[in-house]
C-alpha positions as CSV (number, residue, x, y, z in Angstrom):
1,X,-72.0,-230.9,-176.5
2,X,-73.5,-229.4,-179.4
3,X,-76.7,-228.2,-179.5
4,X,-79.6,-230.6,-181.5
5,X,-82.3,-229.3,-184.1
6,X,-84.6,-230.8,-185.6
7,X,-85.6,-229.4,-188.8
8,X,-88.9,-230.3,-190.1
9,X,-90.3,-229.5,-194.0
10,X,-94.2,-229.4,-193.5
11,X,-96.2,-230.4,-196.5
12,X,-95.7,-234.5,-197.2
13,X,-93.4,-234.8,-194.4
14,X,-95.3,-233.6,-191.2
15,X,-98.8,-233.4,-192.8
16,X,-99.7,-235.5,-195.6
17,X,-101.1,-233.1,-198.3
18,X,-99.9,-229.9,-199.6
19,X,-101.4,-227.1,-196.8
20,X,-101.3,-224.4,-199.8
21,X,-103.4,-226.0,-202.3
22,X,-105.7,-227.0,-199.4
23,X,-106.3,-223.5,-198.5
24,X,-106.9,-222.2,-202.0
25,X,-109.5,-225.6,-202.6
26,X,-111.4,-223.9,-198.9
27,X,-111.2,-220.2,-200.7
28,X,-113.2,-221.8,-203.7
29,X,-115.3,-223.6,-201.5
30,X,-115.9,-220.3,-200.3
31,X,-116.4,-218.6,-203.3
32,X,-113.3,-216.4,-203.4
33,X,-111.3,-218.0,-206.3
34,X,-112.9,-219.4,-209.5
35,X,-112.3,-223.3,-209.1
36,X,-111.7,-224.3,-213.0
37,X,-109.0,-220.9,-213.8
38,X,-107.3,-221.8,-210.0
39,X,-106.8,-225.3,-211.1
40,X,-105.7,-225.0,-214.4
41,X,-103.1,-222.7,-213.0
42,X,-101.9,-224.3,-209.7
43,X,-101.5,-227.6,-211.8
44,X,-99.1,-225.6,-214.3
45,X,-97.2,-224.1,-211.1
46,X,-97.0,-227.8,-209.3
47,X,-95.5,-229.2,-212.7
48,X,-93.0,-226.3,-212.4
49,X,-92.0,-227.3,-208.4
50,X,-91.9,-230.8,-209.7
51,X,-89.7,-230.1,-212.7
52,X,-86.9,-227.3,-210.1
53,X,-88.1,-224.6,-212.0
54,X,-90.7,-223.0,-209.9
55,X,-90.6,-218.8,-209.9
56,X,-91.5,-218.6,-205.9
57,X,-92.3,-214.9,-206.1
58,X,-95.4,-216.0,-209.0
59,X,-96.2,-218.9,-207.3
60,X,-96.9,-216.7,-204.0
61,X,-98.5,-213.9,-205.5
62,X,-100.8,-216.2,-207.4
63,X,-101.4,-218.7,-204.1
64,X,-101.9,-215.2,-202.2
65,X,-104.7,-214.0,-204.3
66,X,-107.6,-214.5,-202.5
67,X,-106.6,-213.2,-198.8
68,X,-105.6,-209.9,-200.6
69,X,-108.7,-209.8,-202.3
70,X,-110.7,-210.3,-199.0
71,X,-108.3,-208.7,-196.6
72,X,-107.1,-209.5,-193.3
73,X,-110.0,-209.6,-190.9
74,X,-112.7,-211.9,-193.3
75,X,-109.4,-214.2,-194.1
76,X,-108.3,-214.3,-190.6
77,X,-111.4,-215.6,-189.4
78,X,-112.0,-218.2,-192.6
79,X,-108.4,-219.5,-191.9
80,X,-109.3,-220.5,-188.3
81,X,-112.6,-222.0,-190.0
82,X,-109.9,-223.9,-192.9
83,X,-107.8,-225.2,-189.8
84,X,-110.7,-227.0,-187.8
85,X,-112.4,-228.4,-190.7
86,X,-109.1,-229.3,-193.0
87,X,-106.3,-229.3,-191.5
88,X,-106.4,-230.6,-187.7
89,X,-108.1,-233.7,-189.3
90,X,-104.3,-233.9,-191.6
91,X,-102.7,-234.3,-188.2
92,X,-101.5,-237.6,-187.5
93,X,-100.5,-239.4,-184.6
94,X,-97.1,-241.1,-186.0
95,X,-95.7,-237.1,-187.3
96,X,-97.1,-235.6,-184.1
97,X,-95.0,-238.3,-181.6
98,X,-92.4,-237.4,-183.8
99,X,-92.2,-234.3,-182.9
100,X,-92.8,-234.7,-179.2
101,X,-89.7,-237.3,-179.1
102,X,-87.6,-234.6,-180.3
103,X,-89.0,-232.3,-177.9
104,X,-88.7,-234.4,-174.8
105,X,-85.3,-235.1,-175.7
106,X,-84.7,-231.9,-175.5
107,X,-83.8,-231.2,-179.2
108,X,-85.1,-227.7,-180.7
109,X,-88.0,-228.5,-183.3
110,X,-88.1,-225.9,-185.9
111,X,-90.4,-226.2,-189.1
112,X,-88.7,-225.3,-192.3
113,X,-91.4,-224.4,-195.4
114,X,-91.9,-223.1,-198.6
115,X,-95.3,-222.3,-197.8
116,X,-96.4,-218.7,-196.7
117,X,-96.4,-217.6,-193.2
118,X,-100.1,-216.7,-192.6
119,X,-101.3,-220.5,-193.9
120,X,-99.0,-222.3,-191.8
121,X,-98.4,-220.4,-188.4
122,X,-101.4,-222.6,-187.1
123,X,-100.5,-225.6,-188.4
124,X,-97.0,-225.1,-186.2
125,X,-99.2,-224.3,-183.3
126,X,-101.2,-227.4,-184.5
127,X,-97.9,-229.7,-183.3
128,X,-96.9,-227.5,-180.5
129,X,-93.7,-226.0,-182.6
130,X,-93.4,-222.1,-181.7
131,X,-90.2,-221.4,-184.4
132,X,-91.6,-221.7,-188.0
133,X,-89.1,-220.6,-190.8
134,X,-91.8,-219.7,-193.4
135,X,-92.1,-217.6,-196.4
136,X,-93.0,-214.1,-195.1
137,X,-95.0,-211.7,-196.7
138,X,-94.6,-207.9,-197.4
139,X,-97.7,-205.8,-196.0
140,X,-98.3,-202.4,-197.3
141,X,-98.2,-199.3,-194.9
142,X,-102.4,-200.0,-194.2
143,X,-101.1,-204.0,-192.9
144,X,-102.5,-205.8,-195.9
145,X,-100.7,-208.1,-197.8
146,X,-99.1,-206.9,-201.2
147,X,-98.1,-210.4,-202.9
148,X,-94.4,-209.9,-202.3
149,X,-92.0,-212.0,-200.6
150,X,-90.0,-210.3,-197.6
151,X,-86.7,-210.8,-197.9
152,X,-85.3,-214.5,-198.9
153,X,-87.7,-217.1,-200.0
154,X,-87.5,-220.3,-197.7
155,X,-87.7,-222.2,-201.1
156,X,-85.0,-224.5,-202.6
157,X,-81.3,-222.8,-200.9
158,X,-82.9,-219.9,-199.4
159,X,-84.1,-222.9,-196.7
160,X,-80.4,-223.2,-196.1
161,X,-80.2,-219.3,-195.8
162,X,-83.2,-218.5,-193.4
163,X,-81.6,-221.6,-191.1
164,X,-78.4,-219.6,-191.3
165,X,-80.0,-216.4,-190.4
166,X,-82.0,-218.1,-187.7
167,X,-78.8,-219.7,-186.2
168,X,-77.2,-216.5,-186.5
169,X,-79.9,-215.1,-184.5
170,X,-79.1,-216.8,-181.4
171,X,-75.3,-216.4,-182.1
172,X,-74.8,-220.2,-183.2
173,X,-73.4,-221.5,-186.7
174,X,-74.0,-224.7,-188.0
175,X,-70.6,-225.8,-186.0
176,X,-72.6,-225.3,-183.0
177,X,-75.8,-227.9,-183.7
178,X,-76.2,-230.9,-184.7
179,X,-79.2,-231.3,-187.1
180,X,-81.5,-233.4,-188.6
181,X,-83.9,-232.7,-191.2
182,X,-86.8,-234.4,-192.6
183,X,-87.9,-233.6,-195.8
184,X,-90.4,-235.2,-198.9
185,X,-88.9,-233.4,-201.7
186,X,-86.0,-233.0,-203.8
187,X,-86.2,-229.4,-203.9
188,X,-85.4,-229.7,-199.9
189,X,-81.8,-231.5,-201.4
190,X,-79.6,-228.4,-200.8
191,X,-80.7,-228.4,-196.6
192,X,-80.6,-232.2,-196.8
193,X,-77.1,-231.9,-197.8
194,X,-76.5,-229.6,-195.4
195,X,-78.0,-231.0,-192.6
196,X,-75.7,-233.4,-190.3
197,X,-78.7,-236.3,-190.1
198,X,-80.9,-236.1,-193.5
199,X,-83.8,-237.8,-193.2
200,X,-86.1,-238.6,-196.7
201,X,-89.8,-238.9,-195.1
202,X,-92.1,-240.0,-197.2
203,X,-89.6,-239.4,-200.0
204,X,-91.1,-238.8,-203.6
205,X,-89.3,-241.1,-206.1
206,X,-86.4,-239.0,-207.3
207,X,-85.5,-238.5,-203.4
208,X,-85.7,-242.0,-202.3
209,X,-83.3,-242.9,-204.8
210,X,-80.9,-240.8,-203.6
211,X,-81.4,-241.4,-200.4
212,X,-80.6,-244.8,-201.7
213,X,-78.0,-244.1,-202.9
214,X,-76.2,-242.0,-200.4
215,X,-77.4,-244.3,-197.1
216,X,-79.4,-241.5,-196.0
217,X,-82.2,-242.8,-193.2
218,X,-85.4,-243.1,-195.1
219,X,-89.0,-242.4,-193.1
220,X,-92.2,-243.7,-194.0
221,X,-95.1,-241.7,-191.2
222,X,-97.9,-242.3,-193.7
């Protein structure tokens, strides 16, 4: 029998709000990040990720901003402050029995995000899920972050890539699983089409037309 994986995208499909742009709003909260400059910006880059057009390497240098400002230590410890008071409150009970069913079924759960490794490593710990395919980031030789993306981008098909090389890790191809994948977003389309059970959860318009269209299984959690 083949092996079963679940594949999980994280922002609008396991959590319903966008984990980045949660953590920059808590940075300005803070006082890190100039609220009116962060918006005007974020809302340019969000048209971008709407439109397929997003630069991922700008978009993470600019969403990385403050935590290179501020360094590892004083964002460490305001990260474990963003998690209790923002994020643990974003988990809810339909995604997280979700994710258990898969679990006690015996199925591996991985989540699969565009978002940056240091925001959402505790929002996988969050719904018990220890393998997180995340963008990671490069440090510099004193271990603080430079803004640069190491290695492939889990964005668009570099989420089809980093599964790949995460299969490849354990010596399986994708003629050894049997996956699904839930995703939000049409920019997931290229692992959706990949995957052998796509799942649109709570699609955005574009994908639930297609999903439509194509008889894919369409998931409503929120």
């Amino acid at each position: 029998m083949k092996k079963k994986i679940a594949l999980f995208d994280l922002d609008h499909t396991l959590i319903p709000f966008d984990s980045d742009y949660e953590w920059n709003e808590f940075t300005i909260a803070l006082g890190w990040r100039d609220g009116v400059e962060f918006r005007r910006a974020n809302d340019a880059f969000f048209a971008q990720y709407k439109a397929g057009t997003l630069n991922i390497h700008d978009y993470v240098r600019f969403a990385t901003q403050a935590i290179r400002d501020k360094g590892a230590t004083e964002s460490i410890a305001a990260r474990a402050r963003f998690i209790r008071a923002s994020v643990l409150k974003g988990v809810q009970k339909p995604a997280l029995e979700l994710v258990q069913r898969h679990q006690q079924a015996g199925d591996e759960v991985v989540i699969v995000t565009a978002t940056n490794e240091f925001v959402t490593r505790p929002i996988a710990d969050a719904f018990g899920v220890s393998e997180l395919i995340a963008i990671e980031l490069v440090r510099n030789s004193r271990g603080e972050y430079t803004g640069d993306i190491l290695g492939t981008p889990s964005f668009r098909e570099g989420k089809v890539t980093r599964v790949e090389s995460w299969l490849a890790a354990r010596s399986l191809s994708w003629r050894d699983v049997e996956t699904t994948f839930y995703s939000d977003s049409m920019n997931d389309l290229p692992l959706l089409e990949r995957a052998t059970h796509p799942v649109a959860t709570n699609p955005d318009a574009a994908l639930r037309q297609l999903a439509i269209g194509r008889g894919w299984r369409i998931l409503d959690l929120f």
